[in-house]
N, C-alpha and C positions, 0 to 999 in steps of 0.2 A: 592536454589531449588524452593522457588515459581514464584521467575521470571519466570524461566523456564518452570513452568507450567503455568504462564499466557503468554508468550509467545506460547507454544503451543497450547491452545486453539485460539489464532490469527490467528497461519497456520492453525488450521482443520477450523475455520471461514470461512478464506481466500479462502483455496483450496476446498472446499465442494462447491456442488453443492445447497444447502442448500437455495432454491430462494424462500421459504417460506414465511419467515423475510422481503425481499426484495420488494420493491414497485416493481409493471411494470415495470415502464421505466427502473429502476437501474438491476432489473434482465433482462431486456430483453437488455440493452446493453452490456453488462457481456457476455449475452448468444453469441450476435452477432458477437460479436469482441473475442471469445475465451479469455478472459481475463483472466481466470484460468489457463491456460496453458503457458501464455510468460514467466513467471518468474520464476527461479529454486529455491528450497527450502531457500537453504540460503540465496537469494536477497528477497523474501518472508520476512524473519527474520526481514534483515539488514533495511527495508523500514517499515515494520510498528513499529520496536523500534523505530526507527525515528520518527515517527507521535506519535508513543501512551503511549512511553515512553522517552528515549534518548536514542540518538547512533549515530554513523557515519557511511553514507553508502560508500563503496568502488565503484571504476570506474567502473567496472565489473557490478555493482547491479545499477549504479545508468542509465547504457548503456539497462540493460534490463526494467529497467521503463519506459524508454525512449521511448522503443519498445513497449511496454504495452500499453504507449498513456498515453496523460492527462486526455481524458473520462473515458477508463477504468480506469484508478488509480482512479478519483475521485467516479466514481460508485463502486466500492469497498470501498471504504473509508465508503461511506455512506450507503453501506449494513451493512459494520460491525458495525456502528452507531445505525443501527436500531435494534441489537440483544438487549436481555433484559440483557444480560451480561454486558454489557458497560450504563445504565440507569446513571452513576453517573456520568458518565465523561460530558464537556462541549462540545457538540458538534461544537459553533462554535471555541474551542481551538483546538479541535481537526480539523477541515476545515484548520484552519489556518497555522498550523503544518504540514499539506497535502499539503500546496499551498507552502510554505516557501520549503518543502523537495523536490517538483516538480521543482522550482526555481533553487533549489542550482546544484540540477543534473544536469538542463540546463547551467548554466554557468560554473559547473565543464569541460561540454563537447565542450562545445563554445571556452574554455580558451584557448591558443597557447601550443602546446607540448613543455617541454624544448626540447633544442638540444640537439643533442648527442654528 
């Protein structure tokens, strides 16, 4: 159950307009690029257990990052960085995590389809 509730607070991070916390630039590329909007709830989930926790993302989630851009993922990464919630975590583990999980998408997508 506390997963659960530190994962929720990830999605209302995430999806909140909440540009407070947020330097300029990271909330003004956010703002610009709709970046709260590409991603549906559960690729939301599946992408920041990845970064901030463990998990594996499905094709589906890893298609709507994708879509989201590596600017916005990374400006989000680093707004959710800056809330006072996250003060203990390593930031540059967590960049790192963000880069490694933008990676794997790319070559999950890049990869050849089996045949049918």
């Amino acid at each position: 159950m506390t997963s659960l509730n530190v994962y929720s607070v990830l999605v209302v991070l995430f999806l909140t307009c909440g540009v407070v916390m947020a330097t300029k630039e990271n909330g003004q590329i956010i703002k610009e690029n709709n970046c709260e909007t590409k991603m549906g709830l559960t690729c939301v989930i599946e992408v920041f257990t990845s970064i901030f926790s463990t998990g594996i993302i499905s094709n589906k989630c890893c298609c709507e990052l994708v879509v989201l851009g590596k600017v916005g993922h990374s400006a989000l990464v680093k707004r959710t960085l800056e809330n006072p919630v996250f003060n203990d975590l390593n930031p540059a583990t967590i960049i790192a995590k963000s880069i490694q999980t933008w990676n794997n998408c790319l070559a999950l997508l890049d990869s050849p389809s089996p045949s049918a």
